[in-house]
Z-matrix of the N, CA and C atoms (Angstrom, degrees):
N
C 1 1.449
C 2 1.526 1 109.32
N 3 1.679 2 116.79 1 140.48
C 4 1.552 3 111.38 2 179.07
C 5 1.450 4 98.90 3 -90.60
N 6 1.485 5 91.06 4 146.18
C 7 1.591 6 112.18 5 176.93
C 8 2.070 7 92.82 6 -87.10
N 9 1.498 8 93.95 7 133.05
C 10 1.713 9 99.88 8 -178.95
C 11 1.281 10 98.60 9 -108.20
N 12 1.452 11 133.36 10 157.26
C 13 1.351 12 114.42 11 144.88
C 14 1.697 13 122.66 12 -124.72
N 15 1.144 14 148.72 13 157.11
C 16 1.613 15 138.56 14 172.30
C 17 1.753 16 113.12 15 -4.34
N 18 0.952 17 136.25 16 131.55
C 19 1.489 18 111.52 17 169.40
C 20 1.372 19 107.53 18 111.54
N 21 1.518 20 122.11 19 -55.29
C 22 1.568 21 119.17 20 -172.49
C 23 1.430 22 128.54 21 -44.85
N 24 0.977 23 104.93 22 127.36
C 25 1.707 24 100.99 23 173.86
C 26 1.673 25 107.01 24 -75.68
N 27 1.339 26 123.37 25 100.97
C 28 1.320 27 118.01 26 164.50
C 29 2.033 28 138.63 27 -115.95
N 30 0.741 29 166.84 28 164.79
C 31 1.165 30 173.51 29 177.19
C 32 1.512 31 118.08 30 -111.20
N 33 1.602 32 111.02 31 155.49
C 34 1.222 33 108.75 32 172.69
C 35 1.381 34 112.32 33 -85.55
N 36 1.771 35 106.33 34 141.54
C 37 1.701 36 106.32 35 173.06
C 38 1.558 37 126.26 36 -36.02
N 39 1.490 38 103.69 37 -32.04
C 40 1.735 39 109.20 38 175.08
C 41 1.475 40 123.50 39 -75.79
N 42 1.692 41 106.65 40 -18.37
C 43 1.175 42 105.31 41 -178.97
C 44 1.953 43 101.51 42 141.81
N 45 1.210 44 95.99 43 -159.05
C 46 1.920 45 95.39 44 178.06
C 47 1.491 46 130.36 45 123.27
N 48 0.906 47 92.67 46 175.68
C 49 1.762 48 84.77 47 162.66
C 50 1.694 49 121.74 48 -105.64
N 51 1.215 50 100.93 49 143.32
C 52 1.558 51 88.92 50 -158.42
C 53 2.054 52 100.71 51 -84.42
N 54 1.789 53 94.47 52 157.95
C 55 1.266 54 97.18 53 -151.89
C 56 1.649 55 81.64 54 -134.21
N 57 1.351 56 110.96 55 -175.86
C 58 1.746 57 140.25 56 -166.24
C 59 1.388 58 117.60 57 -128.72
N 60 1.857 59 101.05 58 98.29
C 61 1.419 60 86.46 59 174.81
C 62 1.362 61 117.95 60 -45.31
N 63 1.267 62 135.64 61 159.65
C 64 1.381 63 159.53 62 153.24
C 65 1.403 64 122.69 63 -89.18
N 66 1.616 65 115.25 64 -52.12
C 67 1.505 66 112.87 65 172.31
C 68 1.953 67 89.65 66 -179.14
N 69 1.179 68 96.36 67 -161.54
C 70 1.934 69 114.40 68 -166.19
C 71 1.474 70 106.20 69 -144.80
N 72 1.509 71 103.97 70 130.31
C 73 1.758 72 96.89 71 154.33
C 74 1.571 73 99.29 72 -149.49
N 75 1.160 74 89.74 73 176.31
C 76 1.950 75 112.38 74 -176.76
C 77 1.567 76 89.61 75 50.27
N 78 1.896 77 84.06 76 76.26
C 79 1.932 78 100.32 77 159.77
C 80 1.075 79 104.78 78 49.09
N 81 1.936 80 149.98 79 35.70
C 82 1.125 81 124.81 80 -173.37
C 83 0.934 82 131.25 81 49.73
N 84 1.408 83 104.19 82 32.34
C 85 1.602 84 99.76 83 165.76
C 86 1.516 85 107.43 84 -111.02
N 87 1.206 86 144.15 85 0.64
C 88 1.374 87 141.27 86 128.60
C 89 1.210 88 113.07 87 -109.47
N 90 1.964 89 104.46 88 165.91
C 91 1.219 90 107.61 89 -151.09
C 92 1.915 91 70.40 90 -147.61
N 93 1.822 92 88.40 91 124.12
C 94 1.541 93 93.48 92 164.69
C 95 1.606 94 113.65 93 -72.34
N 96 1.590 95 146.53 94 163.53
C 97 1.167 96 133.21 95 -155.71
C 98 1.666 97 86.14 96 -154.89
N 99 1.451 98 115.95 97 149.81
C 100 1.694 99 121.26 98 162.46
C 101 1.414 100 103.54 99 -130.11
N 102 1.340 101 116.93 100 137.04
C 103 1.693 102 104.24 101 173.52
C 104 1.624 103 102.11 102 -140.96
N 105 1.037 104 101.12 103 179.31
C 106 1.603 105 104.03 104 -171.21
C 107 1.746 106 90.45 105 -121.57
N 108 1.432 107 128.59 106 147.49
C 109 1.591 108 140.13 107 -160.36
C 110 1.574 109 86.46 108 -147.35
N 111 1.788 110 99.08 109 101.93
C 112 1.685 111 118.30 110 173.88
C 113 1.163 112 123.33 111 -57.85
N 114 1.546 113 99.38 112 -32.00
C 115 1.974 114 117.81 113 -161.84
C 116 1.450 115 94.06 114 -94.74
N 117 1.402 116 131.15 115 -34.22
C 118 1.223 117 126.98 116 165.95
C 119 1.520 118 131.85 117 -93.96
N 120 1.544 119 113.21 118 11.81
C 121 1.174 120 139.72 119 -160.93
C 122 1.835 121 100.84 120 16.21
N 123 1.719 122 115.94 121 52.60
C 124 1.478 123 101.98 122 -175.35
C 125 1.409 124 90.97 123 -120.90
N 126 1.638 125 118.28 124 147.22
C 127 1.523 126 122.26 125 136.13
C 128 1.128 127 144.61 126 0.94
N 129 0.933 128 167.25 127 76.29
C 130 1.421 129 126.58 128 177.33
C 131 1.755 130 123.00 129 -89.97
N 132 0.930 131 124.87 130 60.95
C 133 1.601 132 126.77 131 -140.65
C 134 1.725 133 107.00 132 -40.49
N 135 1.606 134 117.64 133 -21.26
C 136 1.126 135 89.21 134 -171.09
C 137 1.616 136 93.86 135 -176.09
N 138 1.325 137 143.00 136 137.32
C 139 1.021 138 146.02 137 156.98
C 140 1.739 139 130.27 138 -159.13
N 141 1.541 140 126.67 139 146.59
C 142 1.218 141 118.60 140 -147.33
C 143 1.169 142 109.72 141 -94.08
N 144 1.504 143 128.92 142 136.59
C 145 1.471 144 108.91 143 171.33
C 146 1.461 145 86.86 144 -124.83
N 147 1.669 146 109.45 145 -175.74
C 148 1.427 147 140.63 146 -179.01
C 149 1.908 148 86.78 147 -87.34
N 150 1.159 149 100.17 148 145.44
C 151 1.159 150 113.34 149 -174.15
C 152 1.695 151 102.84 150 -93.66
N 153 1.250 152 120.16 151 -27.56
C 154 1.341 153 117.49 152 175.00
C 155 2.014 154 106.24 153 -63.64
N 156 0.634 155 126.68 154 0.27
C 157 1.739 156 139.36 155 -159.41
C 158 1.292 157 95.36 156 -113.52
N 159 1.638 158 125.40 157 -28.55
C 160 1.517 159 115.17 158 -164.64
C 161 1.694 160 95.76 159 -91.52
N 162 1.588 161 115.47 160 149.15
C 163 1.692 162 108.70 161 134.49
C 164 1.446 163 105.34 162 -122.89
N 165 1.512 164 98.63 163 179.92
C 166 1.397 165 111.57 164 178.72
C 167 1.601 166 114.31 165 -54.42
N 168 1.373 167 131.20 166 -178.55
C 169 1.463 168 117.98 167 -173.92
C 170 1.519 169 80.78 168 -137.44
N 171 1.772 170 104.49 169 115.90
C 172 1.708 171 107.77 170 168.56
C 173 1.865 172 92.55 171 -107.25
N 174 1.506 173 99.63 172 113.57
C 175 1.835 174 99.60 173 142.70
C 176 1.654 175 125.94 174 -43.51
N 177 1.153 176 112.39 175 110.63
C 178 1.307 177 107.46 176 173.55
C 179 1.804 178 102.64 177 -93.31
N 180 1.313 179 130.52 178 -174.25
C 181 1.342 180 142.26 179 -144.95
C 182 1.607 181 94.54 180 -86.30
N 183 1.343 182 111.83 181 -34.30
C 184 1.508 183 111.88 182 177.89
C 185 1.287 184 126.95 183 -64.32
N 186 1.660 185 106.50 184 -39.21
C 187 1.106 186 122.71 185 -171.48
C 188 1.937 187 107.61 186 -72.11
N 189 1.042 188 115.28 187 -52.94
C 190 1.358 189 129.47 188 176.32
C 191 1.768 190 112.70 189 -67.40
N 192 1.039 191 106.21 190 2.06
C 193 1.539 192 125.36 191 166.08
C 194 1.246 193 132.14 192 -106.24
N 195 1.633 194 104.41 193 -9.88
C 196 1.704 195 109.08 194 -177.69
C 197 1.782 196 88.72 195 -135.64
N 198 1.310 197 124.85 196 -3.96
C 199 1.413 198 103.70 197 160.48
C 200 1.497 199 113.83 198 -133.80
């Protein structure tokens, strides 16, 4: 299991847009999340996932090339 902490940029295991932890409760086992939605240019200020569902979010060369 990855250890997250406040701050991380992470994604869902299935895929997504990558989002910002916010904070943790129930032992880290969810992780509040904020992300920004391009196609919907909306917010999302905040929503909970299971932390087993998150990984870390690595930019690969493409990604850091088109944003």
């Amino acid at each position: 299991m990855e250890i997250f902490k406040e701050g991380d940029v992470v994604q869902l295991k299935s895929g997504g847009p990558k989002m910002t932890i916010i904070e943790f409760y129930n032992d880290n086992a969810y992780a509040n999340c904020t992300w920004y939605d391009f196609n919907t240019h909306t917010l999302h200020e905040m929503h909970s996932f299971p932390t087993l569902v998150l990984k870390l979010f690595v930019e690969d060369s493409l990604d850091a090339y088109f944003n």
